[in-house]
C-alpha positions as CSV (number, residue, x, y, z in Angstrom):
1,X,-39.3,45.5,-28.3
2,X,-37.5,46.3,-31.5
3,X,-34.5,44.9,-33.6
4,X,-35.1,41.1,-33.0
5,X,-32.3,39.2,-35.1
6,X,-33.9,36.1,-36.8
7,X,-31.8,33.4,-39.0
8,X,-33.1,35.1,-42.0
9,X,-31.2,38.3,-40.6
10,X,-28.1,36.1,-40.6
11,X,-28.7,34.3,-43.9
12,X,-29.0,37.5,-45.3
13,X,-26.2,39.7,-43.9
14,X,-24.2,36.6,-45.1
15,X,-25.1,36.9,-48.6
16,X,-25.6,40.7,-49.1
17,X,-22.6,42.1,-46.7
18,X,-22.8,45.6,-48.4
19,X,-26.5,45.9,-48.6
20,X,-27.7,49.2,-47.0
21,X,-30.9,49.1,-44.8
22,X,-33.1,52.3,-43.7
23,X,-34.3,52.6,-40.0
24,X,-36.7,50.3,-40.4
25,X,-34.6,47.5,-41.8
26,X,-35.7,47.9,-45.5
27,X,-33.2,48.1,-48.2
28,X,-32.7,51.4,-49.8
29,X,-31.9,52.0,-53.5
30,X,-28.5,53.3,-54.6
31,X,-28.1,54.4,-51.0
32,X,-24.5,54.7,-50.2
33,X,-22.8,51.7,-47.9
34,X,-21.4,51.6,-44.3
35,X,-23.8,53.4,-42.5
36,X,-23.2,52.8,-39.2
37,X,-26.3,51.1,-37.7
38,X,-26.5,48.7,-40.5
39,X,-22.8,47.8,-39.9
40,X,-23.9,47.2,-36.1
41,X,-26.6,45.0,-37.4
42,X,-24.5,43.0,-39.4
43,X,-21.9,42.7,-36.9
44,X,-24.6,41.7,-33.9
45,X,-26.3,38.5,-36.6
46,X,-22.8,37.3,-37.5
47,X,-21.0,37.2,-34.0
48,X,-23.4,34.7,-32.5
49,X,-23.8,32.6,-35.6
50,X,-20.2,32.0,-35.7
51,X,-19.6,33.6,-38.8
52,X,-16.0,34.3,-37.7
53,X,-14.7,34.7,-41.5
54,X,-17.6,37.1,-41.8
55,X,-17.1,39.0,-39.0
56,X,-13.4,39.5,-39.8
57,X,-14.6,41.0,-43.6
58,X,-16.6,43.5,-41.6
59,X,-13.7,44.0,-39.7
60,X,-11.0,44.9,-42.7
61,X,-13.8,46.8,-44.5
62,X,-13.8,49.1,-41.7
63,X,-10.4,49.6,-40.8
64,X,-9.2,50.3,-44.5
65,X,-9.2,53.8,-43.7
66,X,-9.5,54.3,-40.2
67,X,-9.1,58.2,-40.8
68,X,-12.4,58.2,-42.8
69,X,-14.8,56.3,-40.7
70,X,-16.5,57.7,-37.7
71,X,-15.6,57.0,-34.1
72,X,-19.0,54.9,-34.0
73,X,-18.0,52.7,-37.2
74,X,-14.2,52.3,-35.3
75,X,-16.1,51.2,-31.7
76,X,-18.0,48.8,-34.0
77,X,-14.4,47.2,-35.2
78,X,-12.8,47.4,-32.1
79,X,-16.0,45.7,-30.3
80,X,-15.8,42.7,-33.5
81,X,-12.4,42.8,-32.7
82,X,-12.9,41.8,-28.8
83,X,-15.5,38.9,-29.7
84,X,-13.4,37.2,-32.2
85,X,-10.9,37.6,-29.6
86,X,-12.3,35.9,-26.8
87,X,-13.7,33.2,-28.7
88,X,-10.4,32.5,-29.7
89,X,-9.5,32.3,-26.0
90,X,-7.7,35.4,-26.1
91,X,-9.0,36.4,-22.8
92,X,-5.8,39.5,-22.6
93,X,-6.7,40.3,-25.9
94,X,-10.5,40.6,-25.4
95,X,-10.3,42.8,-22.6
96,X,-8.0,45.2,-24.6
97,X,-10.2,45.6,-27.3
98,X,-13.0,46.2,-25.4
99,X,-11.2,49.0,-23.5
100,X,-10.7,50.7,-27.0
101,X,-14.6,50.0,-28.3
102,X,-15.8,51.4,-24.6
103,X,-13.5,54.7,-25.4
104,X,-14.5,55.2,-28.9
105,X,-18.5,54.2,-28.4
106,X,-18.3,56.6,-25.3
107,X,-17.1,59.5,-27.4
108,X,-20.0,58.7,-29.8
109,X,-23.0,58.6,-27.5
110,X,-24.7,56.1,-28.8
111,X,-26.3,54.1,-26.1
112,X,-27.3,51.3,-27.9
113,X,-23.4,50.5,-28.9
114,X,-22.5,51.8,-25.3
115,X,-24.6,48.8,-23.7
116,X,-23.8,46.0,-26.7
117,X,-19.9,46.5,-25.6
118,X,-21.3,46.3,-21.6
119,X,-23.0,42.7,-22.4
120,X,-20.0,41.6,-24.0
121,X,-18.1,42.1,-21.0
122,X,-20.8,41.2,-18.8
123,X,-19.2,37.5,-20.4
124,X,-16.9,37.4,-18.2
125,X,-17.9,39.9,-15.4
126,X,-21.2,38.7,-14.2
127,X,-21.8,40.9,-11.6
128,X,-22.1,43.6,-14.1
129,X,-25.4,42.0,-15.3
130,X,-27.9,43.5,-12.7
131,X,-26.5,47.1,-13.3
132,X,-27.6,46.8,-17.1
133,X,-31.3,45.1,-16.6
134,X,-33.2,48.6,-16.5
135,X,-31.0,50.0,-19.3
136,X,-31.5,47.3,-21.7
137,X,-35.3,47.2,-20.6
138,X,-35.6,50.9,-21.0
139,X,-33.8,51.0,-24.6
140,X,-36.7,48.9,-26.1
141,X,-33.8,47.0,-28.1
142,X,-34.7,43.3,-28.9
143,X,-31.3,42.1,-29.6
144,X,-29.6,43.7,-26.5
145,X,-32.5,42.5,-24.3
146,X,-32.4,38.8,-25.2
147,X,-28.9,39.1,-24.7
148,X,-29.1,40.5,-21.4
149,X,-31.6,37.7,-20.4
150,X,-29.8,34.8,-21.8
151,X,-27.2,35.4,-19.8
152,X,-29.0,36.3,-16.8
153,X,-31.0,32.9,-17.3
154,X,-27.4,31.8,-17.7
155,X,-26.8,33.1,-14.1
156,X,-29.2,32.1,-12.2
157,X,-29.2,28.4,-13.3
158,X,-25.9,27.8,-12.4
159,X,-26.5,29.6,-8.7
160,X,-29.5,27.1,-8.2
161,X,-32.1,30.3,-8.7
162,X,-34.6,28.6,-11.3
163,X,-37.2,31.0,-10.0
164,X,-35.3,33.6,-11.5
165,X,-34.7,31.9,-14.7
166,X,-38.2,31.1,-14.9
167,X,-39.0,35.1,-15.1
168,X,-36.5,35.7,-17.2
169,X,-37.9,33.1,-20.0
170,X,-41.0,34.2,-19.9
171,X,-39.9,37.6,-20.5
172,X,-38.0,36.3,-23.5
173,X,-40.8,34.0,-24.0
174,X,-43.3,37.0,-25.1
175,X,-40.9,38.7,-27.4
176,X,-39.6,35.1,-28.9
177,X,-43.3,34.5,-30.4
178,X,-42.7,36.7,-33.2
179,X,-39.9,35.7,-35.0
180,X,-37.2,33.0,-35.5
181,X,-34.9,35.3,-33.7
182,X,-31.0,33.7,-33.6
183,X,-31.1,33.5,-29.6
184,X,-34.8,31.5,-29.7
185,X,-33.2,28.3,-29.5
186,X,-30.5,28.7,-26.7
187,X,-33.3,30.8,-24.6
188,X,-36.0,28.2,-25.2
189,X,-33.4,25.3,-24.4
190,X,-32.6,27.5,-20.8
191,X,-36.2,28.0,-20.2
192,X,-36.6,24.3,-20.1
193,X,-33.8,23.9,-17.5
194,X,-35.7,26.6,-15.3
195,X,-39.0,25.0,-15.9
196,X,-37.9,21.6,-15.0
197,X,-35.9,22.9,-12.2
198,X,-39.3,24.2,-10.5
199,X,-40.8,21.5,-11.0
200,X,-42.7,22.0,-14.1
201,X,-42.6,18.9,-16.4
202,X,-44.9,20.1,-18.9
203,X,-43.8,23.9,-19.1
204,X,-40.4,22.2,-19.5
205,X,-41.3,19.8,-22.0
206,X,-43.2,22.5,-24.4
207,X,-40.3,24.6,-24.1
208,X,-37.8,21.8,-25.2
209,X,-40.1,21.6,-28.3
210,X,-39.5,25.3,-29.3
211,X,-36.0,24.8,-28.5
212,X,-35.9,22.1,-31.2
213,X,-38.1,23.5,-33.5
214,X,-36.1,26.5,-33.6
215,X,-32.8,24.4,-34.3
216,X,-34.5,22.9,-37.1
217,X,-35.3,26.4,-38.4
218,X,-31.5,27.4,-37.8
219,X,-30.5,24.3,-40.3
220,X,-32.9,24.7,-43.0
């Protein structure tokens, strides 16, 4: 897996909103800003760290000049857009913006955008979830595959499945030893759930422990 967003990622994007990043996540020098992937990348560490205010600067920065930005940077806004939108409890709204960032991320062909905008509406459509497993598996993407899991771990707690869960953590588990990645604690927290529910105490308790030592990380 690749792309894994850690709380340095978040720190970071925070700080330096305008710094530009080559493919493999290293900073060029006097390279020119708002290239599109680093713009997604930006946009995918501040949604989940609630960096709402953030999110919105992306937002404007984008939409300055619509005419001048490419479909892929406009899917990107529209997508922002939807999550701000919904976590205002602007369900209506949500779902229109979404419609605009499928349209637009369509057009581009960029998969990886295509399937971020899918798991974002898998939030409120579940059953969407077991259509995207293989593609989020088969893109290799880090971010896009703990997102699909944490919300099928999500799923299958709540229908009484914890065998389920249980392979879905330790899916998550593998890929969560290599980093401080933003989702570890809310996966590892879930994972204990599963574990418990089967009727491992200590697989649950271990797993409680990375969930707190990753919320310490998350606070500094």
């Amino acid at each position: 897996l690749k792309g894994l967003i850690t709380v340095k990622d978040i720190q970071k994007a925070v700080k330096y909103p305008k710094a530009s990043k080559d493919s493999l996540g290293r900073l060029r020098v006097a390279a020119a800003i708002g290239v599109a992937r680093d713009t997604m990348d930006r946009a995918e560490a501040l949604v989940p760290a609630n960096a709402d205010a953030d999110a919105r600067k992306i937002v404007e920065g984008l939409r300055k000049d619509l005419d001048s930005i490419s479909r892929e940077q406009q899917a990107i806004a529209q997508w922002l857009l939807a999550e701000l939108a919904r976590r205002g409890g602007d369900a209506a709204g949500a779902a229109r913006q979404l419609r605009e960032a499928r349209r637009l991320a369509m057009a581009t062909g960029v998969r990886r955008l295509q399937l971020r905008i899918d798991l974002s509406e898998a939030e409120s459509r579940p059953s969407m979830l077991d259509a995207l497993d293989a593609p989020t598996a088969r893109l290799g993407d880090a971010a896009l595959r703990m997102e699909w899991l944490r919300q099928h771990m999500r799923r299958a707690l709540a229908a009484g499945d914890a065998p389920h869960a249980v392979a879905d953590y330790n899916e998550a588990a593998v890929a969560l030893r290599n980093g401080d990645a933003l989702a570890a604690g809310v996966l590892h927290a879930l994972g204990a759930r599963a574990r418990a529910a089967t009727g491992d105490a200590a697989g649950a308790q271990a797993a409680r422990g990375r969930a707190q030592q990753a919320l310490r990380g998350w606070r500094g």
